[in-house]
Structures are given as C-alpha cells and as structure tokens.
KOLZAVEX-830221 format. One record per residue (C-alpha): residue in one letter; y negated, x, z. Coordinates in pm, whole numbers, plus 50000, padded with zeros to 5 digits. Each point is the difference from the previous one (the first is absolute). Last residue first. Layout:
N
   residuo      py      px      pz
         A       Y       X       Z
...
This chain:
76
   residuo      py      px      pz
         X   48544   50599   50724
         X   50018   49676   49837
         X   50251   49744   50181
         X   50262   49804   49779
         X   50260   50336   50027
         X   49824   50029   50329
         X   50385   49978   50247
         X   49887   49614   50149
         X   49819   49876   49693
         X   50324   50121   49785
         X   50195   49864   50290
         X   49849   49681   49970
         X   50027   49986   49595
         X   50372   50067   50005
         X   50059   49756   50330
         X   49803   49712   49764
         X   50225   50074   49700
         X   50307   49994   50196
         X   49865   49597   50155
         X   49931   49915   49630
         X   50314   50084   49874
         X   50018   50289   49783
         X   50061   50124   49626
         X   49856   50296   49866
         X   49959   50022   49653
         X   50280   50240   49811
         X   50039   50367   49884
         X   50178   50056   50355
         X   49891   50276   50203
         X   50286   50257   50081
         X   50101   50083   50385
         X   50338   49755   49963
         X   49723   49714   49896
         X   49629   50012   50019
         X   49775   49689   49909
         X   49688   50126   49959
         X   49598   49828   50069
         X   49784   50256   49896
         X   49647   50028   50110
         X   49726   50184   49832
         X   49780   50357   50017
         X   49765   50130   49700
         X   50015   50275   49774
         X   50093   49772   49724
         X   50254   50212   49790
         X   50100   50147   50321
         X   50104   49674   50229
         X   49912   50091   50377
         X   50284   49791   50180
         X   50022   49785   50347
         X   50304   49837   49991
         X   50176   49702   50139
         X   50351   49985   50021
         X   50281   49779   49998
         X   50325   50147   50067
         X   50422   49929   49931
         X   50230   50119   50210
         X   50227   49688   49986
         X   49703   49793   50134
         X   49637   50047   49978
         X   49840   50300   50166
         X   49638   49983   50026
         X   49866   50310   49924
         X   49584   50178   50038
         X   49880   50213   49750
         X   49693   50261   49982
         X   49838   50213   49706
         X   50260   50025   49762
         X   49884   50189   49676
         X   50052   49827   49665
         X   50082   49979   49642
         X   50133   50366   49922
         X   50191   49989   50359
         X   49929   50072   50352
         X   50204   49862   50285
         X   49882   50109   50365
C-alpha cells in the first residue's frame, strides 16, 4: 500500500481506460485530519496525474460498482 506525508491508502479498486491509462477509486486515511475519504485518480504510465478525473458516465458507473463490489464504498 502507498503511504506518503498527505495520506495512507486504505483500499483501491482500477478501471483501466485506454492506452494504459487507470481510474481509481481510493480508500485513504488523510493525517492532518485523522479521518478516512475517497479519492477519485486518474493514473497514467503508473504515476497519478495532477488533474480531475474525466469519465463517461457508463466508466464512472463500472468504477463505483466495483468499488461496492471489492468494499472500497463498504465500511468494514
């Protein structure tokens, strides 16, 4: 699991998007707050992109369902 000075990655689920290219949804436990959020990324070449995350409709539907589907959504 990642862990940097922001945040520690709880759970993630990918939805690969094309030319190698991922949307994820994370699970993180921010430090400054103490407290656990959701990150939408856009990951590109295995780096996250400093950008919003762009996605049809149907991608951001599959994204959420397998979030739902794998617990990233679901609390413990």
């Amino acid at each position: 699991m990642r862990d940097t000075d922001y945040a520690t990655l709880i759970s993630e689920v990918v939805l690969p998007l094309e030319d190698g290219e991922e949307a994820r949804l994370e699970r993180i436990r921010v430090k400054a707050l103490g407290q656990e959020e959701i990150r939408l990324s856009w990951w590109k070449n295995g780096n996250i992109v400093p950008r919003p995350l762009d996605l049809s409709e149907d991608a951001l539907w599959k994204l959420i369902a397998k979030g739902i589907t794998d617990g990233v959504l679901c609390r413990p």
